[in-house]
Phi, psi and omega in degrees: 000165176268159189305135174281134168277159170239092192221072186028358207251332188301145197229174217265327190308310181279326181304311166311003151275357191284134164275146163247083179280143167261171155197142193243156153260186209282015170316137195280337172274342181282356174253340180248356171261343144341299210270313170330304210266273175023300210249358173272277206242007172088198195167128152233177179297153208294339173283022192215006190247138197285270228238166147251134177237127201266137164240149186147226176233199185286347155270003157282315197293329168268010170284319204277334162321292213292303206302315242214028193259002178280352163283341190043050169248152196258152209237141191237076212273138153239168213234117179226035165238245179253283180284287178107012195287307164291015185240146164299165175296152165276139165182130195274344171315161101094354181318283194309306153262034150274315166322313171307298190259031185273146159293132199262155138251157185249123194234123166289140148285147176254196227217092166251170182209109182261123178265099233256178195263356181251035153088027166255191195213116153236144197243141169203093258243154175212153204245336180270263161219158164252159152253142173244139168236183167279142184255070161212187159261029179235152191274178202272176182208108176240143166267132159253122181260094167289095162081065213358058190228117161304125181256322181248103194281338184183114155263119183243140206215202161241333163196201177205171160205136209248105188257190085328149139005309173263351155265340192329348184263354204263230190290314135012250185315290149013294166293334184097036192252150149346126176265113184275125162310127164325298196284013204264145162308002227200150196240152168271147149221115189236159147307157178230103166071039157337069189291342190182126335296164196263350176273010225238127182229029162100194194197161200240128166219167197279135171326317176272011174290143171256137195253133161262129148226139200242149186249137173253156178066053166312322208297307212253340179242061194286141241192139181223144176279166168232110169255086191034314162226350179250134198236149179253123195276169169344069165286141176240350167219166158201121201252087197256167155171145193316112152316072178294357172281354196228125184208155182224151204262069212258146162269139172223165161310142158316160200054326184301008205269154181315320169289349171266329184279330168330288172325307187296324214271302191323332205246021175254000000 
C-alpha cells in the first residue's frame, strides 16, 4: 500500500488502514501495555509497517529512531517511561485516530567521527547530542575548531557538547544551554562546568557547520565521546557535523509537536 502522509488532514476511514509495528522497551509497564495494544490492534513487522508506535521514554524512542531509520517510516512514542519529551501521552483508547490526525517533525541528526588515541575511528549519528567529558579526575582541556578556523585554543573544562534543536531540552538545557526552536538552522555549543575562560557560556552555529573538537594532554587528561548512547574511549579529536542525508520521521498529537514543547519548556 501506499505510504500515508501525515499532516492533520487523515481521516479515521484511512488511518484503519495503517499497518502497524509496536515496540516496547523492557520496562515491566511498557511490556503489559505492549501485550494490550497487541491483542487490540495486531502487529506487523517494522519492515512492512506505514508507522511505529514505540513504547517506553525517551531513550527507547531514540534506540527505535536509530533502529528504523533506514526505513523511512515515522515512529509514533507513547510514554511509558519517565519525562516523556519526545513521546505522547499513553493511551489504548482512539490509537488508530491519533495516528490519523498526528503531526510529523523531520529532524536531521548529527554525524560524528571520533579518532581514539590507539589510531582508531568511531562513526556514529546522534539525534540528541554529542558530548565530549573528561574520563579522569582532572578536567578536559579542548581546541575547539568551526569550519576549519581555531575558534577557542582551550577550554577547560569538565566537558563540552554541539546539540540539535531537538535534543537542546536533554544534556544541553542541563548545561545551562539555549533551548533551540525545532524549526531553526542552528546548533548549540555549550560547555560543562567551564573552568577557563570562565565567562565563555557557548555559542549558537549555523546547522551546516562543521565542529572540530581535539583534546589536548589525551595522556594525563583523557576524554571519551557520546553520540547519544554510543561512546568513544580516550578520544583526541571529534569531529560532528549535521547529517542531511539522514532523517527521522517523529509523529506528534496535535499542538503537541517539538515546537510547542521547546516553547512550553522555557516558561517552566
Amino acid at each position: 500500500m501506499d505510504t500515508i502522509g501525515y499532516n492533520g488532514t487523515q481521516n479515521l476511514h484511512e488511518a484503519k488502514a495503517l499497518k502497524i509495528s509496536f515496540a516496547a522497551s523492557d520496562a515491566m509497564i511498557a511490556q503489559e501495555s505492549y501485550a494490550r495494544l497487541l491483542d487490540r490492534y495486531g502487529t506487523c513487522e517494522p519492515e512492512d509497517a506505514d508507522v511505529i508506535v514505540a513504547l517506553g521514554g525517551d531513550g527507547f524512542m531514540l534506540h527505535t529512531l536509530h533502529s528504523t531509520t533506514h526505513l523511512n517510516v515515522p515512529v509514533y512514542g507513547m510514554n511509558r517511561g519517565t519525562v516523556g519529551f519526545l513521546m505522547n501521552t499513553f493511551g489504548e483508547e482512539n490509537l488508530l485516530r491519533r495516528l490519523g490526525e498526528a503531526e510529523e517533525e523531520v529532524i536531521n541528526p548529527l554525524a560524528m567521527t571520533a579518532t581514539t588515541s590507539d589510531g582508531n575511528t568511531v562513526r556514529a549519528l546522534a539525534i540528541n547530542e554529542v558530548s565530549l567529558l573528561r574520563a579522569g579526575p582532572q578536567a578536559a582541556k579542548l581546541r575547539i575548531s568551526v569550519d576549519g578556523r581555531v575558534r577557542l585554543p582551550e577550554l577547560v573544562c569538565d566537558g563540552a557538547l554541539l546539540c540539535t534543536p531537538a535534543g537542546s531540552t536533554a544534556y544541553n538545557y542541563s548545561a545551562h544551554g539555549p533551548i533551540l526552536p525545532i524549526g531553526s538552522d542552528v546548533l548549540a555549543l555549550t560547555a560543562m562546568a567551564a573552568f577557563r575562560p570562565r565567562r565563555w557560556r557557548g555559542a549558537l552555529l549555523p546547522k551546516k557547520a562543521n565542529v572540530v573538537f581535539e583534546v589536548l594532554d589525551p595522556i594525563k587528561r583523557p576524554v571519551r565521546a557520546d553520540a547519544d548512547s554510543r561512546s568513544a574511549h580516550d578520544v583526541v579529536r571529534v569531529e560532528m557535523q549535521s547529517e542531511p542525508n539522514v532523517i527521522h520521521r517523529i509523529l506528534f498529537d496535535p499542538g503537541h509537536g517539538l515546537e510547542e514543547r521547546l516553547i512550553r519548556e522555557q516558561f517552566v
